[in-house]
C-alpha positions in Angstrom: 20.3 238.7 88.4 17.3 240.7 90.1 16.7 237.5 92.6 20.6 237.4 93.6 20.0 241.2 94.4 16.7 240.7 96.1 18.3 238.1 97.6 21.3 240.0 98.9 19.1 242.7 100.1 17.5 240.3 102.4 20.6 239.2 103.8 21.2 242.9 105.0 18.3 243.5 106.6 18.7 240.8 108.5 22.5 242.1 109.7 21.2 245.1 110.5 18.4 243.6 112.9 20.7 241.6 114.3 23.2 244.6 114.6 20.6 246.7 116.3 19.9 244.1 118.6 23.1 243.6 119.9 24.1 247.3 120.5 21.0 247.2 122.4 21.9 244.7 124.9 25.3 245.8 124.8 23.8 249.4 126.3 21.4 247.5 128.5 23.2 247.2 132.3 20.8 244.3 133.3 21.6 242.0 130.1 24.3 239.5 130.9 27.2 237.9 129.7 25.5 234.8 127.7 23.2 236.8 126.1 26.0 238.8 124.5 27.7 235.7 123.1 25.1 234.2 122.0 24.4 238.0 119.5 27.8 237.7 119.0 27.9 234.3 116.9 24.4 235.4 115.6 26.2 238.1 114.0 29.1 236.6 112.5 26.4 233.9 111.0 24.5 237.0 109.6 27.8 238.8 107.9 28.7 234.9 106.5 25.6 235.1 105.0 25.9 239.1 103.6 29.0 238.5 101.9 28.3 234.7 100.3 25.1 236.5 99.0 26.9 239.8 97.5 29.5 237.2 96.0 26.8 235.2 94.1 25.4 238.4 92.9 28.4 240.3 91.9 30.3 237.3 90.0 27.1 238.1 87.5 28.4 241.4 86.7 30.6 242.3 83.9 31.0 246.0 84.2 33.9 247.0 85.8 32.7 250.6 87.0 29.9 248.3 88.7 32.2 245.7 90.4 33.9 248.8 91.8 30.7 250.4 93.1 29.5 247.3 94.4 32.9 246.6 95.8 32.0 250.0 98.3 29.0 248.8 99.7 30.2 245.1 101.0 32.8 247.9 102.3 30.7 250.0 104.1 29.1 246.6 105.9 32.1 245.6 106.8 33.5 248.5 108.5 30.2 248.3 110.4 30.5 244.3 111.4 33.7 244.8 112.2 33.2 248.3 114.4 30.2 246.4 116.2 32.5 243.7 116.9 35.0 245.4 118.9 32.7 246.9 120.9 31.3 243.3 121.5 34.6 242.3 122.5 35.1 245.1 124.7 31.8 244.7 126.5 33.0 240.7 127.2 36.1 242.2 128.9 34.3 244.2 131.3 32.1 241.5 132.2 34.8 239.1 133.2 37.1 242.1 134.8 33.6 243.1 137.2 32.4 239.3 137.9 32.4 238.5 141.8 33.6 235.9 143.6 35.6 234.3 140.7 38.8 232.6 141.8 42.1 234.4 140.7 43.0 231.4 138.3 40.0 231.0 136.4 39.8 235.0 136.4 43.3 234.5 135.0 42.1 231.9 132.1 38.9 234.4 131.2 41.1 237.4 130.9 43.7 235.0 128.5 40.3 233.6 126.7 39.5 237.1 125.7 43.2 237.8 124.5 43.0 235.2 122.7 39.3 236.0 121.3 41.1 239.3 120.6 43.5 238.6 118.6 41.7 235.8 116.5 39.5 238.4 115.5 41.9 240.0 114.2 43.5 237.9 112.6 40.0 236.8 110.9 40.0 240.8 110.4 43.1 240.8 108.5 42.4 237.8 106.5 39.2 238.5 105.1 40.9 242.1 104.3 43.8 239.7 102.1 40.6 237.7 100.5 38.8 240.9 99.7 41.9 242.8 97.9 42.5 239.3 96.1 38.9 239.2 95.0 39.1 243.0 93.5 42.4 242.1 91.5 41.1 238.3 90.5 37.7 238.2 90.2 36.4 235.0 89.0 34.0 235.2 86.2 32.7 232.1 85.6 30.5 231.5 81.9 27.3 230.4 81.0 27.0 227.3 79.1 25.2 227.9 76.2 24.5 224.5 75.4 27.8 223.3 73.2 28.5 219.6 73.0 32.0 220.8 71.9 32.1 222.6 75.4 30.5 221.0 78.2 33.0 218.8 79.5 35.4 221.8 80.4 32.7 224.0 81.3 31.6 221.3 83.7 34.8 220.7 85.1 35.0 224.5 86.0 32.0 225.1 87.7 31.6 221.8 89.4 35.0 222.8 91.2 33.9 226.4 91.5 30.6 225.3 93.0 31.2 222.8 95.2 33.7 225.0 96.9 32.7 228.1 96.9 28.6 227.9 97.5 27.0 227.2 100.5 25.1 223.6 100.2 22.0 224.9 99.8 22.9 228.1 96.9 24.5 225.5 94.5 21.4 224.4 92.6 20.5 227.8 92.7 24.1 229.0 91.2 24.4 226.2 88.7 20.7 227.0 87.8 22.4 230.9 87.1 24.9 229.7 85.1 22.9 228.2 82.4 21.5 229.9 79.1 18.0 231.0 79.3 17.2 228.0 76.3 19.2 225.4 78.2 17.6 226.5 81.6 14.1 225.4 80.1 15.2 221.8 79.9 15.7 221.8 83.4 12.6 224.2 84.4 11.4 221.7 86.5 13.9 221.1 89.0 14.0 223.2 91.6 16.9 222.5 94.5 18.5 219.2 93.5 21.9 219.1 92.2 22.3 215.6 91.7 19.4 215.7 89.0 20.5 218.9 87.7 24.0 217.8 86.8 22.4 214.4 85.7 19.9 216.3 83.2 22.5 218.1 81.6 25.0 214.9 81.3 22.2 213.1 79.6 21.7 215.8 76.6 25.3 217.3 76.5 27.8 214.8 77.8 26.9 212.2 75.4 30.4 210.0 74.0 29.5 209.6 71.0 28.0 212.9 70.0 31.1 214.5 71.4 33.5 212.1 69.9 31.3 212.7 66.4 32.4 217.0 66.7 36.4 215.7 67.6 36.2 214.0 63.9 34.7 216.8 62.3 36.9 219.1 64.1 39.9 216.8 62.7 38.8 216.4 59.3 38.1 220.6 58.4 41.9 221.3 60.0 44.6 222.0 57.1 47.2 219.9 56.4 50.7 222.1 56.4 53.7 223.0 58.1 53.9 225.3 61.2 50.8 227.1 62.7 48.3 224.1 60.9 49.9 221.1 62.6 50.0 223.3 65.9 46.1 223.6 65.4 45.9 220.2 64.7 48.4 219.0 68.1 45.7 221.5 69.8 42.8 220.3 69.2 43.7 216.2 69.5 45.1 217.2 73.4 41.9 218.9 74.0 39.6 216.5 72.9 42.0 213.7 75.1 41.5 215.9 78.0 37.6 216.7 77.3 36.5 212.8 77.3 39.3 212.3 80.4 36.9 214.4 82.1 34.1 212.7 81.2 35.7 209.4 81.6 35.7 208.2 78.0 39.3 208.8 77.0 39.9 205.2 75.6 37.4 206.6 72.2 40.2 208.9 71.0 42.2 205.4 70.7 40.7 203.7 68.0 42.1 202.6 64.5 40.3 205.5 62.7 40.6 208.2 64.8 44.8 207.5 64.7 44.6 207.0 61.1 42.8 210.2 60.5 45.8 212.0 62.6 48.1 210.6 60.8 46.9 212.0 57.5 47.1 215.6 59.2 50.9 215.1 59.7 53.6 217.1 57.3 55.7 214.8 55.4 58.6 215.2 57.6 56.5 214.4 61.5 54.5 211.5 59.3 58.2 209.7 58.3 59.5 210.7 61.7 56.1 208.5 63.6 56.0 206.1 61.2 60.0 205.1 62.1 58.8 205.7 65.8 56.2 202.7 65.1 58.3 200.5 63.2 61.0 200.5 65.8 58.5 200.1 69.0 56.5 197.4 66.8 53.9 197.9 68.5 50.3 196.6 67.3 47.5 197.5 70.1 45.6 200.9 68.9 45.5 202.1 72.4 48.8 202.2 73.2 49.6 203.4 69.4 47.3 206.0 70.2 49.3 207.3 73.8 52.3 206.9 72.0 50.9 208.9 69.3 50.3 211.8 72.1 53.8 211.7 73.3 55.1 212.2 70.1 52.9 215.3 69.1 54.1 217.1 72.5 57.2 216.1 71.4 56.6 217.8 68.2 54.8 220.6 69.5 57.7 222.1 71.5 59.9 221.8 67.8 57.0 223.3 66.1 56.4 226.0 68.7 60.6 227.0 69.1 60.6 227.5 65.2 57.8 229.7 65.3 59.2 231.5 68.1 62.7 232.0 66.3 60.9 233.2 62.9 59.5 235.9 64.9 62.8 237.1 66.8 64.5 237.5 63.7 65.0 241.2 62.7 63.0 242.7 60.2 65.4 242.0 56.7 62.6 241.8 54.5 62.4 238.1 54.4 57.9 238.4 54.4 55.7 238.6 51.3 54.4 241.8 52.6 57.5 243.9 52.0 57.7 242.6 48.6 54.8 245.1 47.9 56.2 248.6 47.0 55.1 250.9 49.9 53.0 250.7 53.4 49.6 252.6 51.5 50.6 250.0 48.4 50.1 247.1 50.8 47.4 248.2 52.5 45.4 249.0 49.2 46.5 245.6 48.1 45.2 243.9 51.1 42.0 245.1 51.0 41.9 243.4 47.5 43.4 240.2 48.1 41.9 237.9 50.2 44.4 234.6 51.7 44.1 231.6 49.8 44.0 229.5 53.1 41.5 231.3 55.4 39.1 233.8 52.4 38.1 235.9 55.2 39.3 239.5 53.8 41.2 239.7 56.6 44.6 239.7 55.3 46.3 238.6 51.7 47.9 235.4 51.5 51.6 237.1 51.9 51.2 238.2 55.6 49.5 234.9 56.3 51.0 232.6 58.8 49.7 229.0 57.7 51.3 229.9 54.1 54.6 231.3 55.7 55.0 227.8 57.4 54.4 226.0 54.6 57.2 224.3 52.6 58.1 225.7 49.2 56.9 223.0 47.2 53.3 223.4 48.9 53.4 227.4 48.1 54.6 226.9 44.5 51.6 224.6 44.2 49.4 226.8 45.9 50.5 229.7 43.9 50.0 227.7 40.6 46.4 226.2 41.2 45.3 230.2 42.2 47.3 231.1 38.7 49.0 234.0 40.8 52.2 235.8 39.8 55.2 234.0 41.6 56.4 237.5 42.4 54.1 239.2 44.0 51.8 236.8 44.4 48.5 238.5 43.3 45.7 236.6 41.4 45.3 239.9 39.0 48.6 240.3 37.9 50.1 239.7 34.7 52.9 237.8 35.8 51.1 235.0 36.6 52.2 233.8 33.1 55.5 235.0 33.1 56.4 236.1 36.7 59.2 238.6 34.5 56.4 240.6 33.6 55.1 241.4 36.9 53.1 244.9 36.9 55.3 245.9 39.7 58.5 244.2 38.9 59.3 242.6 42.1 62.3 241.1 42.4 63.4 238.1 45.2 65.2 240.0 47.9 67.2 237.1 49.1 70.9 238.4 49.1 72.2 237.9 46.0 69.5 236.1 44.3 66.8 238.9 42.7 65.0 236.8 40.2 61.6 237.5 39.4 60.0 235.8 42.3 58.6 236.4 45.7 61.0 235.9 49.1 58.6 233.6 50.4 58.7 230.7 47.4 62.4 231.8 47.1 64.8 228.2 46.9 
């Protein structure tokens, strides 16, 4: 962070020398017309190099008063670049308009030349005024990689883009070198400027197949098997790992026997019926192919999957949720602090207001509530009912019209 700064700084003072120097020849009657171009260039070179450095150094920041303060003084250069600029143009024009002995038709083309330099100023004015209001609205913050197998491919993806389009050839060792954690920076201490060896270093410890392909499986293997939000998980993270080892040009490991296999066992009852008949009909044998076919089925299922969820949630409030089963809003909030989900045991909510358990199918809560030993009614680990669900401590009763047996909504058949 401090060598972006000091870095930055350094590119200022040398706009301003430059800047001093050229309103000095622009004030100096015996200075001449190619000596003024020449200062001119120079100085668009120098406010290139101000505002790639302030970039560099400000995409580090995070605190928004501090983008905005910073956001002022790349302001305040500009208003000066841009001031010493039309000056510069100005003092062209009066060259060409006082030169001797110049033929009406080239004098012509010198006074069209300067229009024309005119008006691509500003138009270069204008768009860097677009770019710099884009900028405020849409900074890009790119992350540090903090040395995750899990993440490297995407993080690599991102700020090889970033970098190679965005950084001057000779900052991008130097930003990708930024962009590391501090313990994943010491494995590459010892290169310097090369970014070839930097982004070969790093693909040597982190982009390694079959380490990655080793955290997909575990990944697999510790998601639930259910209806609803836990197949959604599942559909989630098999497209992410696809599109991970795409990146890294290893997507043929996802299609192997086990990996599919392993899917498979993650599907509800109704999606594993629905693939298997998907199989049978295509006959098809080769695990690779299984496996894309496999993929086009989950997106298949993931828009089903994600329109249910979607209706659930723009159905009106009729007390159809285990949480309104519970007497009264300070009722339900004492009882949540006390009954942690079966599903996720985090304290974070009861197993009534969880969403895995809502999308479950009712013979997977009625098993869920019986290996807990919970009361069917209101579904609570400590209550009496869950003996006799008719002798709930709080009588709750199912509030399905015309039902109201001594059970909750949510196991309600």
């Amino acid at each position: 962070m401090e060598e972006l700064k000091t870095k930055r700084s350094l590119c200022k003072s040398q706009f301003t020398r430059t800047e001093r120097t050229l309103q000095k020849l622009m004030s100096d009657s015996n200075s001449i017309k190619e000596q003024l171009e020449r200062r001119i260039d120079e100085m668009a070179e120098k406010w290139t190099e101000v505002q790639e450095a302030h970039d560099l150094y400000v995409m580090k920041i995070t605190d928004e008063a501090e983008i905005k303060g910073e956001d002022k003084w790349i302001e305040e250069l500009e208003a000066r670049y841009e001031k010493i600029e039309r000056e510069a143009v100005l003092a062209l024009r009066k060259y060409d308009s006082s030169s001797a002995g110049v033929p009406s038709e080239e004098a012509a083309k010198a006074s069209v030349s300067v229009q024309n330099t005119t008006k691509v100023v500003e138009g270069v004015a204008l768009a860097k005024e677009i770019e710099k209001t884009q900028i405020q609205f849409e900074r890009v913050k790119l992350d540090k990689f903090c040395g995750s197998i899990r993440k490297y491919p995407a993080w690599k993806e991102r700020t090889e883009f970033y970098i190679s389009n965005r950084c001057p050839k000779s900052e991008q060792a130097f930003m990708l070198r930024s962009l590391l954690e501090p313990a994943v920076r010491e494995e590459v201490e010892n290169i310097e400027d090369d970014l070839k060896l930097l982004w070969q270093r790093l693909d040597e410890k982190y982009g390694n197949v079959r380490k990655y392909v080793d955290l997909v499986l575990e990944d697999l293997s510790k998601v639930p098997k259910g209806d609803g939000s836990a197949t959604l998980v599942m559909i989630n993270t098999v497209e992410k790992s696809y599109r991970d080892l795409e990146r890294i040009g290893s997507e043929q490991e996802m299609g192997n026997s086990y990996m599919i296999a392993l899917i498979e066992k993650k599907l509800p009852e109704e999606m594993r019926l629905d693939w298997i008949k998907s199989v049978a009909e295509k006959g098809e044998v080769n695990s690779h192919r299984i496996f894309f076919m496999l993929m086009e089925f989950l997106a298949k299922w993931r828009k089903v999957l994600e329109y249910d969820a979607a209706a659930i949630r723009k159905v009106p409030d009729k007390k159809i949720v285990g949480k309104v089963n519970h007497a009264s809003r300070n009722e339900s909030k004492t009882n949540e602090g006390k009954e942690k989900c079966w599903i996720h045991e985090d304290g974070s909510h009861p197993v009534w207001n969880c969403k895995v358990f809502q999308m479950m199918n009712i013979k997977e809560k009625l098993e869920m509530v019986k290996d807990r030993k919970a009361c069917q009614a209101c579904l609570e680990t400590a209550c009496q009912g869950a003996d006799d669900a008719s002798k709930c401590r709080k009588q709750f009763k199912c509030l399905m019209k015309g039902c109201g047996q001594p059970h909750n909504v949510l196991i309600h058949q």
